[in-house]
N, CA, C and O atoms as CSV, one atom per row, in Angstrom:
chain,resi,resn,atom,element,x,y,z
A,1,UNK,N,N,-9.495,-39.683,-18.635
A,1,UNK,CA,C,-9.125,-40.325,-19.879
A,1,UNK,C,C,-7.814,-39.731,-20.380
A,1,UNK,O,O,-7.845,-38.513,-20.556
A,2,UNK,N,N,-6.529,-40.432,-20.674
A,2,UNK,CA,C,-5.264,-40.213,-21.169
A,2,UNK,C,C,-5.752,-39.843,-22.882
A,2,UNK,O,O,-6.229,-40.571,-23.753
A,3,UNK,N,N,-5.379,-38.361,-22.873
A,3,UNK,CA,C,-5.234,-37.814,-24.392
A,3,UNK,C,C,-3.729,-37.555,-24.577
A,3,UNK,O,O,-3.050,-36.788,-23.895
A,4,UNK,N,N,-3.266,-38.404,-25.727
A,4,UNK,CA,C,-2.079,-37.847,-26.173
A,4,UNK,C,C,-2.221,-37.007,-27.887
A,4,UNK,O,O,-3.137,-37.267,-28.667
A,5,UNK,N,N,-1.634,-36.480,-28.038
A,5,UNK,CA,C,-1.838,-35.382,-29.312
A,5,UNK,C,C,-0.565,-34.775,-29.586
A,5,UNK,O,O,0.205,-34.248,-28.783
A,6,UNK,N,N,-0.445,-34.921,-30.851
A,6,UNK,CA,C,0.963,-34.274,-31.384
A,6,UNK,C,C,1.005,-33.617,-32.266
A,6,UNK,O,O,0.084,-33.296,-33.017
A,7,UNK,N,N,2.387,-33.248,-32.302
A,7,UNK,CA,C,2.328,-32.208,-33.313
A,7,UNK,C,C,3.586,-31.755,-33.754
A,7,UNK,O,O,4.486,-32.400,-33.217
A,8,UNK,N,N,4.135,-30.573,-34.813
A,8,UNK,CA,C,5.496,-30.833,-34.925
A,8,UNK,C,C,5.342,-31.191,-36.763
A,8,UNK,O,O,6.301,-31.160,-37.534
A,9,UNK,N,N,4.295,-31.429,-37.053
A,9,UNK,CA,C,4.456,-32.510,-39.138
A,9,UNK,C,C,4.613,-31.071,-39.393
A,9,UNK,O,O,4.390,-30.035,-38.767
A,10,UNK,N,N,5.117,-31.417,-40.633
A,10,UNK,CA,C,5.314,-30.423,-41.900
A,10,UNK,C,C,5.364,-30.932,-43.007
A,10,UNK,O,O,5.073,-32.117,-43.170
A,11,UNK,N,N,5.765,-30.092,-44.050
A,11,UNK,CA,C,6.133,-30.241,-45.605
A,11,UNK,C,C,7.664,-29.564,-45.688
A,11,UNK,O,O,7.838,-28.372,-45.941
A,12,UNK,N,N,8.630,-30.419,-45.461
A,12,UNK,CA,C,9.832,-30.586,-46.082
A,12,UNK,C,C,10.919,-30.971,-46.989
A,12,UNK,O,O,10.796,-31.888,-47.801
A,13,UNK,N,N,11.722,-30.443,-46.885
A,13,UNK,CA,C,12.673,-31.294,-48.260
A,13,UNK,C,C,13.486,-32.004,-48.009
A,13,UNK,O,O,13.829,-31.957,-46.828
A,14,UNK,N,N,14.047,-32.766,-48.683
A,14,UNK,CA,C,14.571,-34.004,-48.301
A,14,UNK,C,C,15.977,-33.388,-47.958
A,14,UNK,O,O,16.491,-32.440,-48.551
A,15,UNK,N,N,16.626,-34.232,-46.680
A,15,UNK,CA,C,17.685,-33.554,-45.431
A,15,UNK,C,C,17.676,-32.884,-45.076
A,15,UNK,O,O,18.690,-32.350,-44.626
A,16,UNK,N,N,16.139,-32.247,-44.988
A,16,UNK,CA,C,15.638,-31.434,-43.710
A,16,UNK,C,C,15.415,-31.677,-42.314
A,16,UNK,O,O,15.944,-32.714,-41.913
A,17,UNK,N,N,14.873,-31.108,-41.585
A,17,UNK,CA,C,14.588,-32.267,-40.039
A,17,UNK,C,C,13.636,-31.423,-39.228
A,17,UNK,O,O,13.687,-30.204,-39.061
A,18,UNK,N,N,12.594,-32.448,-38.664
A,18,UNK,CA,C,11.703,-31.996,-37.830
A,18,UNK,C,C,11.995,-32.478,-36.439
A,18,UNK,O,O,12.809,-33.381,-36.247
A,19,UNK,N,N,11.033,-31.610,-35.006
A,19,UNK,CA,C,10.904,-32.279,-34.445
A,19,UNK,C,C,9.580,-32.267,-33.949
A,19,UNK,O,O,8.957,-31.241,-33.676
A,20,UNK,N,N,9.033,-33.777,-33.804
A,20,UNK,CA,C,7.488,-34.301,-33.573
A,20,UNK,C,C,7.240,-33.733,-32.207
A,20,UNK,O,O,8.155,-32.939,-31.985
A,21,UNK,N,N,6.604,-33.772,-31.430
A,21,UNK,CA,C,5.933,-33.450,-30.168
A,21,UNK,C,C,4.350,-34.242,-29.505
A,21,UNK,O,O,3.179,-34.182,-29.883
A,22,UNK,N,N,5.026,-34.941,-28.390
A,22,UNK,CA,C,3.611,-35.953,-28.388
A,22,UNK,C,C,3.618,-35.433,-26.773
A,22,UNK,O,O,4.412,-35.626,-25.853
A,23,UNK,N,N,2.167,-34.573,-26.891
A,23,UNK,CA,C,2.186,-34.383,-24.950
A,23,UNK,C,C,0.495,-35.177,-24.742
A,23,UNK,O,O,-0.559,-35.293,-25.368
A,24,UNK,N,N,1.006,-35.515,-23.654
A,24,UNK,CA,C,0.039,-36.382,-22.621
A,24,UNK,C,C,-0.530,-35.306,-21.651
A,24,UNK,O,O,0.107,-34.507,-20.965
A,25,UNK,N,N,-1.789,-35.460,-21.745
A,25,UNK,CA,C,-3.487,-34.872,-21.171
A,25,UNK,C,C,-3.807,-35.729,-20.105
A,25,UNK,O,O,-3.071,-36.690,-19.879
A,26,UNK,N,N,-4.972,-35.479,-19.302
A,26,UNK,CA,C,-5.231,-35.941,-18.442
A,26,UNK,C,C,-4.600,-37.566,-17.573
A,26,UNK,O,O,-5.174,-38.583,-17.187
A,27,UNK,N,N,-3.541,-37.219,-17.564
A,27,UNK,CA,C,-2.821,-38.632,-17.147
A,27,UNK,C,C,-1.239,-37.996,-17.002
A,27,UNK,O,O,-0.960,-36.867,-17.403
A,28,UNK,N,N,-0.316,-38.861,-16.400
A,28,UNK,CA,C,1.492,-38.605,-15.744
A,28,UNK,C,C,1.872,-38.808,-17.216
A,28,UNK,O,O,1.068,-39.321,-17.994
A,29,UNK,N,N,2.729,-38.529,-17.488
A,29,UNK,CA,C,3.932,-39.353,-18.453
A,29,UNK,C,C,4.437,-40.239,-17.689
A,29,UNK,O,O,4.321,-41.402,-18.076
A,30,UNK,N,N,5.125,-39.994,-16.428
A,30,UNK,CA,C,5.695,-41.081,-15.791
A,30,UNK,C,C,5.258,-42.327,-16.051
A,30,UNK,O,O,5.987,-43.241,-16.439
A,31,UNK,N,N,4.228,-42.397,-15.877
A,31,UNK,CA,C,3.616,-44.074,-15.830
A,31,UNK,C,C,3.750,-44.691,-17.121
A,31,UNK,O,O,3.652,-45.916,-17.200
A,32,UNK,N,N,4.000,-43.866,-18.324
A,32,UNK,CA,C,3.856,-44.961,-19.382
A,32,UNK,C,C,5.308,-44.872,-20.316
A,32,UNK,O,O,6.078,-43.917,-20.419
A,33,UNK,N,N,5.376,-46.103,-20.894
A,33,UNK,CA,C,6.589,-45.574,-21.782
A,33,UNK,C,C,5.797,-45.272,-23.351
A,33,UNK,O,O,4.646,-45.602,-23.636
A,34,UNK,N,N,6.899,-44.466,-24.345
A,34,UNK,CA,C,5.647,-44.211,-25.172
A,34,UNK,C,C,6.255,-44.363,-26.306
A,34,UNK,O,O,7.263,-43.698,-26.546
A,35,UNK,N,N,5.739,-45.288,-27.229
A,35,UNK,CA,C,5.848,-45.427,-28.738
A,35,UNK,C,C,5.727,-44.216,-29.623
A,35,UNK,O,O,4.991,-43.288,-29.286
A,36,UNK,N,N,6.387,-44.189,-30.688
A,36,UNK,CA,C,6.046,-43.718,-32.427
A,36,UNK,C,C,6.205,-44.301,-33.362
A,36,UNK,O,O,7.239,-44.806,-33.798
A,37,UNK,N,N,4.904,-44.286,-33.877
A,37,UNK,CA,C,5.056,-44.900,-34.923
A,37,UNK,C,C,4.295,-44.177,-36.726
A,37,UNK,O,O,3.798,-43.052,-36.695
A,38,UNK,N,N,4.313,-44.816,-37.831
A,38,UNK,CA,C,4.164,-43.908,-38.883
A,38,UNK,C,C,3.701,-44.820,-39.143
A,38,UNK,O,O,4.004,-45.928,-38.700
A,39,UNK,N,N,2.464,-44.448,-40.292
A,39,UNK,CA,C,1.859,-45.300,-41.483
A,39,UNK,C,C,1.582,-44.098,-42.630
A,39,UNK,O,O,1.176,-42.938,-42.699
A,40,UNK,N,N,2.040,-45.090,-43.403
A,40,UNK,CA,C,1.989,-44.031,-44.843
A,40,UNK,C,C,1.421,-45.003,-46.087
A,40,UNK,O,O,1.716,-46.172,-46.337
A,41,UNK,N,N,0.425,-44.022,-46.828
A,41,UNK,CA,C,-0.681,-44.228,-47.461
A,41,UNK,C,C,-0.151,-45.640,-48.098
A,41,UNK,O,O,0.968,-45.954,-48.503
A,42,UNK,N,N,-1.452,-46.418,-48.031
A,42,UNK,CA,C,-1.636,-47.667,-48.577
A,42,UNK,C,C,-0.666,-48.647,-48.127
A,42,UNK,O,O,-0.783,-49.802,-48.537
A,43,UNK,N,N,0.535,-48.254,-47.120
A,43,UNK,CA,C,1.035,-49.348,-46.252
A,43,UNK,C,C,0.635,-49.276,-44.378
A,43,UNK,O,O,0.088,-48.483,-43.611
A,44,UNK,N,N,1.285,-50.601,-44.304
A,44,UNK,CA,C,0.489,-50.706,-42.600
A,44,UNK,C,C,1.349,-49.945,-41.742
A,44,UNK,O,O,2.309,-49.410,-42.295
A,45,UNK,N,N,1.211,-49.789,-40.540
A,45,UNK,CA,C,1.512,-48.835,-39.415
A,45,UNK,C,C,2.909,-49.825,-38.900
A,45,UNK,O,O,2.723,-50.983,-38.526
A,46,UNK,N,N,4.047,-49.319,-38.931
A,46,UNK,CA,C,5.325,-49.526,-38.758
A,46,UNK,C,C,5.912,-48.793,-37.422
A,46,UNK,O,O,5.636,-47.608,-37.239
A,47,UNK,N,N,6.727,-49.509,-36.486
A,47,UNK,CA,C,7.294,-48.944,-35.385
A,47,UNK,C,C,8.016,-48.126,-35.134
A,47,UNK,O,O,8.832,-48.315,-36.036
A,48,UNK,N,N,8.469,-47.134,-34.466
A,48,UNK,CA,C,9.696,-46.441,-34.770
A,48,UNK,C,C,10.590,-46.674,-34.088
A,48,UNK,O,O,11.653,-47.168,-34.464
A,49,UNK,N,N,10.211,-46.254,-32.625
A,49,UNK,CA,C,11.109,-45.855,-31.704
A,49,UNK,C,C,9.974,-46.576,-30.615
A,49,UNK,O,O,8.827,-46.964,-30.839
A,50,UNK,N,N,11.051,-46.594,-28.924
A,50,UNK,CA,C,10.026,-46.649,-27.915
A,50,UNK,C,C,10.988,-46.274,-26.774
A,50,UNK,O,O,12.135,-46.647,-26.527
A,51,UNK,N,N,9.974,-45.232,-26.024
A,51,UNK,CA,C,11.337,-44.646,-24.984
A,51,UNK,C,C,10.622,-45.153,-23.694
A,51,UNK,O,O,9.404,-44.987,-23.637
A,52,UNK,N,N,11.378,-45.864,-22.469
A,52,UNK,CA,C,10.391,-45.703,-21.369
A,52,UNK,C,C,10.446,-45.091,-20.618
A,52,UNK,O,O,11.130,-44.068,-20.587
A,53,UNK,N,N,9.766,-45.496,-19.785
A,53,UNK,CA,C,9.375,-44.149,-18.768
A,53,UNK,C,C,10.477,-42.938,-18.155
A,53,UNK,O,O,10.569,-41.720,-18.004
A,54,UNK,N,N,11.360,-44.450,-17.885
A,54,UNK,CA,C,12.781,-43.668,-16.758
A,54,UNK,C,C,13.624,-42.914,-17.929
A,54,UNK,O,O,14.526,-42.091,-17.770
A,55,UNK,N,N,13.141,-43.366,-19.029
A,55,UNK,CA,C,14.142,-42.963,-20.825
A,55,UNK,C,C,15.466,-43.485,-20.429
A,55,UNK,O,O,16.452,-43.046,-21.021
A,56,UNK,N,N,15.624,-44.462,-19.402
A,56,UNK,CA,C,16.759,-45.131,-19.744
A,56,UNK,C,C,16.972,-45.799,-20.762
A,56,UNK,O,O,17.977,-45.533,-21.422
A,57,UNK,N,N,16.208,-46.714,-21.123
A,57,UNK,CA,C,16.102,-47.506,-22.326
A,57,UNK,C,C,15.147,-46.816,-23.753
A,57,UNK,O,O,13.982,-46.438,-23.631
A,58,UNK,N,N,15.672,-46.781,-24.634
A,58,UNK,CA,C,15.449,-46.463,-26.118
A,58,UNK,C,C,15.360,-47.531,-27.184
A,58,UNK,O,O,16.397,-48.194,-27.143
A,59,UNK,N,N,14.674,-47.890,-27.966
A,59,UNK,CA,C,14.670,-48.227,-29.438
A,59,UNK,C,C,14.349,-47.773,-30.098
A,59,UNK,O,O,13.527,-46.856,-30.096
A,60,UNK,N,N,14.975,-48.332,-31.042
A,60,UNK,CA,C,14.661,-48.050,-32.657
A,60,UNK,C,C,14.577,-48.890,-33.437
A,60,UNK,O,O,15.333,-49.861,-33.466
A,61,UNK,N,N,13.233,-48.597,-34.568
A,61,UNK,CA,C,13.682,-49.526,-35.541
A,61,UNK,C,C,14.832,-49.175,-36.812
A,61,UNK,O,O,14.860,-48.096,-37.404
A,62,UNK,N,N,15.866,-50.461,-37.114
A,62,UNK,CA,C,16.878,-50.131,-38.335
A,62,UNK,C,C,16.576,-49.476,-39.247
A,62,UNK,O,O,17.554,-49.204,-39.942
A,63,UNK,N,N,15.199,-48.873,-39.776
A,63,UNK,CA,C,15.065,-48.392,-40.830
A,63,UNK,C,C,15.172,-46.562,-40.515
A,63,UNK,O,O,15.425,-45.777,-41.429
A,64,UNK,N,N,14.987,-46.227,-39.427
A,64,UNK,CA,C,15.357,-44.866,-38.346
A,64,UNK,C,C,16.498,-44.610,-37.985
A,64,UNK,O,O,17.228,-43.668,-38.294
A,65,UNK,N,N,16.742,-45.892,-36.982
A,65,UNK,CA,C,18.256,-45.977,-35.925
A,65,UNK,C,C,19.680,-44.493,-36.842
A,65,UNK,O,O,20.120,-44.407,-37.989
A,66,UNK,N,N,19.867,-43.804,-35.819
A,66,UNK,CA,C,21.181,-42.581,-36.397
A,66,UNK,C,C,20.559,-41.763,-37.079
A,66,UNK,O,O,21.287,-41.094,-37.812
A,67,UNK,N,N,18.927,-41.431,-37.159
A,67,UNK,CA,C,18.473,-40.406,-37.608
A,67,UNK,C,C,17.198,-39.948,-37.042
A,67,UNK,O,O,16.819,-38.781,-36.939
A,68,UNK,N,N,16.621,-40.957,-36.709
A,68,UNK,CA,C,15.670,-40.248,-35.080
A,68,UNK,C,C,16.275,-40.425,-33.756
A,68,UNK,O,O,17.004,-41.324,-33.337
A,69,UNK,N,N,15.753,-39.230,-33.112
A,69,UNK,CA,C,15.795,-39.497,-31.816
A,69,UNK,C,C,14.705,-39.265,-30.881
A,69,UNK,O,O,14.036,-38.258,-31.110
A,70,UNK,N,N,14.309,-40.132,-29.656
A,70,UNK,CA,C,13.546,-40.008,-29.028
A,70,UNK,C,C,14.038,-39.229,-27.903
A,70,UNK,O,O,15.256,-39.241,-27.726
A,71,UNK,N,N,13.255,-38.504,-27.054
A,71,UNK,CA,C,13.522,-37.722,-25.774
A,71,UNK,C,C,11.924,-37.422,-24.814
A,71,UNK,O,O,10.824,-37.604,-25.335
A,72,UNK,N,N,12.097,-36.965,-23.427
A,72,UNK,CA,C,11.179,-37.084,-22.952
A,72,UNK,C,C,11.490,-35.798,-22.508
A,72,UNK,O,O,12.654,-35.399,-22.538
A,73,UNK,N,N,10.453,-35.017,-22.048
A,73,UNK,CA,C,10.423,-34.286,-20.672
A,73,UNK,C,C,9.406,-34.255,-20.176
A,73,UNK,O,O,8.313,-34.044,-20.702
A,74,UNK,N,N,9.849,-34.621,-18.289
A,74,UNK,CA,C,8.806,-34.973,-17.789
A,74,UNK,C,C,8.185,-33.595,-17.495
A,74,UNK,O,O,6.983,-33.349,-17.588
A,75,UNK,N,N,9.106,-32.759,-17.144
A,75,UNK,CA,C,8.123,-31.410,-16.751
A,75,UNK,C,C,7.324,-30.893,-16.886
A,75,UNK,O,O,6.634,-30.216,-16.123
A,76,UNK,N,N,7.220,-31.325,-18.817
A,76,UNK,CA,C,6.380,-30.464,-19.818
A,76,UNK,C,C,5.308,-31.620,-20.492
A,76,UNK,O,O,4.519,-31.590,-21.436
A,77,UNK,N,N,5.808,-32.888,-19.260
A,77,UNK,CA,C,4.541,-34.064,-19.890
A,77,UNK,C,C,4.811,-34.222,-21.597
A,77,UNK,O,O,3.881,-34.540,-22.338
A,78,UNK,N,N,6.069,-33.983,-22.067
A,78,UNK,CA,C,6.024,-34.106,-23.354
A,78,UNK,C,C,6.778,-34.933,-23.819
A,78,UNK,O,O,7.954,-34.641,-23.601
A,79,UNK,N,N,6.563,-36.314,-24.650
A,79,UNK,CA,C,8.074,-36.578,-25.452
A,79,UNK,C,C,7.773,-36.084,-26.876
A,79,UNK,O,O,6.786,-35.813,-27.560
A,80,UNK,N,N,9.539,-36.107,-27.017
A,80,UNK,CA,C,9.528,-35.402,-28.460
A,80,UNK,C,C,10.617,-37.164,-30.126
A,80,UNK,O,O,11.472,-37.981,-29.785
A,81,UNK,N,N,10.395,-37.107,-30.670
A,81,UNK,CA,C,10.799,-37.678,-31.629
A,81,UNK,C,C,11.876,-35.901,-32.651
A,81,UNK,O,O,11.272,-34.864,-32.923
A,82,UNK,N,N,12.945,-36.054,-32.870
A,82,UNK,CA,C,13.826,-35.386,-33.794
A,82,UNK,C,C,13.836,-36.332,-34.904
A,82,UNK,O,O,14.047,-37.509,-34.611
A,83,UNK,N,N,13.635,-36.010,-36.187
A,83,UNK,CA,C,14.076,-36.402,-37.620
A,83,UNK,C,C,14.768,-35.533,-37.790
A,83,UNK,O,O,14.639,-34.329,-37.565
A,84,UNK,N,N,15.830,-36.319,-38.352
A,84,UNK,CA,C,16.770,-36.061,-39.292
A,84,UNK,C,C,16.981,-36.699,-40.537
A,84,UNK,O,O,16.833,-37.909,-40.709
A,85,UNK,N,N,17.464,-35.571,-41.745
A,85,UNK,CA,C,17.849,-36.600,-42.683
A,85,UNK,C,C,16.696,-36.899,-43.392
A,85,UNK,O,O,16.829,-38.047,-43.815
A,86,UNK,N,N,15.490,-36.372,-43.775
A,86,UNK,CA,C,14.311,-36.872,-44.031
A,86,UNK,C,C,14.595,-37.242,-45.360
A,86,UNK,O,O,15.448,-36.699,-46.062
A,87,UNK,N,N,13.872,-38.164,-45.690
A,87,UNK,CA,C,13.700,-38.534,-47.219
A,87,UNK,C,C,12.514,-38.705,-47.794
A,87,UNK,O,O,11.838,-38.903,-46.785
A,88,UNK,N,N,11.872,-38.762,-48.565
A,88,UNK,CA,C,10.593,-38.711,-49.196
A,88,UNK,C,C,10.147,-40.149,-48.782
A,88,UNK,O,O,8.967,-40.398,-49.031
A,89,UNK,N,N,10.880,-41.138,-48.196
A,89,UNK,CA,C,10.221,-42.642,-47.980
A,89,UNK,C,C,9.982,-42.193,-46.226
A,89,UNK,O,O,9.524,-43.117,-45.555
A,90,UNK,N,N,10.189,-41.193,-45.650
A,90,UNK,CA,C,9.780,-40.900,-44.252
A,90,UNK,C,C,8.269,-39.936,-44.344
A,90,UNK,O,O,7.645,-39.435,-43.409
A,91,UNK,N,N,7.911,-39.891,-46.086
A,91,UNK,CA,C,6.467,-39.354,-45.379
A,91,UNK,C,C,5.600,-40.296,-45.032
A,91,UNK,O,O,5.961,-41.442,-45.300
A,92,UNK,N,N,4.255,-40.129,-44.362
A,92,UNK,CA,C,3.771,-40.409,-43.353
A,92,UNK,C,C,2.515,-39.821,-42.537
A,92,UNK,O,O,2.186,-38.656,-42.761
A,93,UNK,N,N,1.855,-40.530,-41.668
A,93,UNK,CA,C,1.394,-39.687,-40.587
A,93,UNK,C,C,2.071,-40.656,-39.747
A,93,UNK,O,O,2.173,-41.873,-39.900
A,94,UNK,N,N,2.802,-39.411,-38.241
A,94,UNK,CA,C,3.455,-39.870,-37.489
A,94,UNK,C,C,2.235,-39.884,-35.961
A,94,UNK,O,O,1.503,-38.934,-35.683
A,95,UNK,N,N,2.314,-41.356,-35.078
A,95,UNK,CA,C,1.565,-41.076,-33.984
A,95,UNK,C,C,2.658,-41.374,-32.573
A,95,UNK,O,O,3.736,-41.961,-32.482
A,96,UNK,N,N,2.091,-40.909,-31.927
A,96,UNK,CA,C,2.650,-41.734,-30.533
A,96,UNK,C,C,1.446,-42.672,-29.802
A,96,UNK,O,O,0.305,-42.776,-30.254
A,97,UNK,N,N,1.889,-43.262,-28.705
A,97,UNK,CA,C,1.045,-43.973,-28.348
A,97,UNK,C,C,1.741,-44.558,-26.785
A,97,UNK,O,O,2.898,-44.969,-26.690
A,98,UNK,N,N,0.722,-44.483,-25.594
A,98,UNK,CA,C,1.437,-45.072,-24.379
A,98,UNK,C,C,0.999,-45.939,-23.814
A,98,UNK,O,O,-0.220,-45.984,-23.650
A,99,UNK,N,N,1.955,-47.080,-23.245
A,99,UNK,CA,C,1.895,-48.296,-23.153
A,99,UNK,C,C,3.288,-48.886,-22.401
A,99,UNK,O,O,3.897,-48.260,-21.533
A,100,UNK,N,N,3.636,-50.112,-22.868
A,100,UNK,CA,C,4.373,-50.862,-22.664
A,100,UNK,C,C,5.466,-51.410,-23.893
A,100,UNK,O,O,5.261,-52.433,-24.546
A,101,UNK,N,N,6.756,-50.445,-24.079
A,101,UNK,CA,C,7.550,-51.201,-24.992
A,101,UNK,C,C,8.014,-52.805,-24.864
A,101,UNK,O,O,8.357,-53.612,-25.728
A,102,UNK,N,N,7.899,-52.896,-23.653
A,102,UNK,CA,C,8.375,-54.527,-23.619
A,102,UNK,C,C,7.152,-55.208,-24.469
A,102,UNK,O,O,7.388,-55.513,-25.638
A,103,UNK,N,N,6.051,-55.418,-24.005
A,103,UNK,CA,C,4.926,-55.961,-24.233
A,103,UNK,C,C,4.268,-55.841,-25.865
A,103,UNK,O,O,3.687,-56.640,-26.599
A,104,UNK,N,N,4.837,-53.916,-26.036
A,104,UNK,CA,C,4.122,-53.535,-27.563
A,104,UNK,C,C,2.630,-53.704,-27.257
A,104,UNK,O,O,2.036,-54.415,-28.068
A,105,UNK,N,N,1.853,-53.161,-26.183
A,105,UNK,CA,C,0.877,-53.411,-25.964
A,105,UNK,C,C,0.619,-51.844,-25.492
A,105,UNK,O,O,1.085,-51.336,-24.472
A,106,UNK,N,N,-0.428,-51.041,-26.699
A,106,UNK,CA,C,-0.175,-49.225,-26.180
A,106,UNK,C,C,-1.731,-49.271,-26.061
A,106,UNK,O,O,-2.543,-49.679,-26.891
A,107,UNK,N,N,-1.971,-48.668,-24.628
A,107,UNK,CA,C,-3.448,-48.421,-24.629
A,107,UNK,C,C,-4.052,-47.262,-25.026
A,107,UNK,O,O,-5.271,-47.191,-25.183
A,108,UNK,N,N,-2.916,-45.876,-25.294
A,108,UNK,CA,C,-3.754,-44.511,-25.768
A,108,UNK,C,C,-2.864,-44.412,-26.853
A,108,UNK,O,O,-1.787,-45.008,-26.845
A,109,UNK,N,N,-3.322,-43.534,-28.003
A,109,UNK,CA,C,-3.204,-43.129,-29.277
A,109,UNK,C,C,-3.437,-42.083,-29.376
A,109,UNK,O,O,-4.538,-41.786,-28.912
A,110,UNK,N,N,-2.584,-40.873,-30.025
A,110,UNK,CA,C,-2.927,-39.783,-30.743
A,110,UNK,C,C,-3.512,-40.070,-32.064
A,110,UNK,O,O,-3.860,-41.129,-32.586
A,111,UNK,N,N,-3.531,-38.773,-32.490
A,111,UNK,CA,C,-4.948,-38.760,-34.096
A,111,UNK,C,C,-3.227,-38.725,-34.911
A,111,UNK,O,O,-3.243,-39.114,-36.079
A,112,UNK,N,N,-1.993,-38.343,-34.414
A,112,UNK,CA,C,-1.298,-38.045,-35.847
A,112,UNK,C,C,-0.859,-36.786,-36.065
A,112,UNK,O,O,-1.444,-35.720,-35.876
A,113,UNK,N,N,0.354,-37.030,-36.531
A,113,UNK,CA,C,0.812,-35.523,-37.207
A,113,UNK,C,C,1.184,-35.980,-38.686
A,113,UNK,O,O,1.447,-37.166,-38.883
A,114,UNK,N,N,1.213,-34.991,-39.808
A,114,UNK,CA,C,1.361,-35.449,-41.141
A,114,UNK,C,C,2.835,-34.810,-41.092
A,114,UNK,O,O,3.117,-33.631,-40.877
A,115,UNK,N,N,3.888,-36.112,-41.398
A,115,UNK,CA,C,5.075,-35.735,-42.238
A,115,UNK,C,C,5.221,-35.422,-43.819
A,115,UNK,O,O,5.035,-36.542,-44.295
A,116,UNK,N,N,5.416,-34.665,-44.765
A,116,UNK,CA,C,5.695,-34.831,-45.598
A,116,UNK,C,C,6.614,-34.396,-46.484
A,116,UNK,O,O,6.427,-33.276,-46.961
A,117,UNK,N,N,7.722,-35.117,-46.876
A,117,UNK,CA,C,9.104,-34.775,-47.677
A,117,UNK,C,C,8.560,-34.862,-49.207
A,117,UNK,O,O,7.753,-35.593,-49.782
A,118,UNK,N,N,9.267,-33.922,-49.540
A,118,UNK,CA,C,8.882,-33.612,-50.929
A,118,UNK,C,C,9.933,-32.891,-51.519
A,118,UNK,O,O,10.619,-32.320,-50.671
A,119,UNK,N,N,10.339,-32.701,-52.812
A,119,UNK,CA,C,11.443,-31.143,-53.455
A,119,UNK,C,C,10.472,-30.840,-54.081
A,119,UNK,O,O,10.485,-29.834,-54.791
C-alpha cells in the first residue's frame, strides 16, 4: 500500500517561507507524478502545483505561480513544495497526493501538514 506523509507546516509570519516535504512509503516515486494541494477551514480543497514523474513538466496554479516551487528527489523518494512569500491567505492544511497530473486523477493521499501565517 503507497503511504505518502508530509511534513515541513509551521506557524509563520507573513514573508516568511517554508519548505513542505511529501515522501512516498511502500511504493517508487518514479511511477507517479504528484500533486499539492491546500484546503483551508470552511473552503474546498484547491490545487497547487503538479510535478511529474520525469519533473520535466511543472504547474502551478496563478494564485502560487513565482512563489512556490515544486521539486523532486528521487533518491530520497521525496518531493518537496518551497513557499515563499507567505501570507496569512496561504494558511491551510497542505497535502500531496500521487497520481496523474494530466488526468487530476490522484489515487494516494497524505493526512496533511498545517500551514499557518499569522503576526
Amino acid at each position: 500500500q503507497v503511504q505518502l506523509v508530509e511534513s515541513g507546516g509551521g506557524l509563520v509570519q507573513p514573508g516568511d517561507s517554508l519548505k513542505l516535504a511529501c515522501v512516498i512509503s511502500a511504493g517508487t516515486l518514479d511511477h507517479y507524478d504528484i500533486g499539492w494541494f491546500r484546503q483551508a477551514p470552511g473552503k474546498e480543497r484547491e490545487g497547487l502545483s503538479c510535478i511529474s514523474s520525469s519533473s520535466k513538466n511543472i504547474w502551478y496554479a496563478g494564485a502560487v505561480k513565482g512563489r512556490f516551487t515544486a521539486s523532486r528527489d528521487t533518491g530520497k523518494n521525496t518531493v518537496y513544495l518551497q513557499l515563499d512569500n507567505l501570507s496569512p491567505e496561504d494558511t491551510a492544511a497542505y497535502h500531496c497526493a500521487a497520481g496523474s497530473c494530466d488526468s487530476e486523477i490522484y489515487a494516494y493521499w497524505g493526512k496533511g501538514t498545517l500551514v499557518t501565517v499569522s503576526s
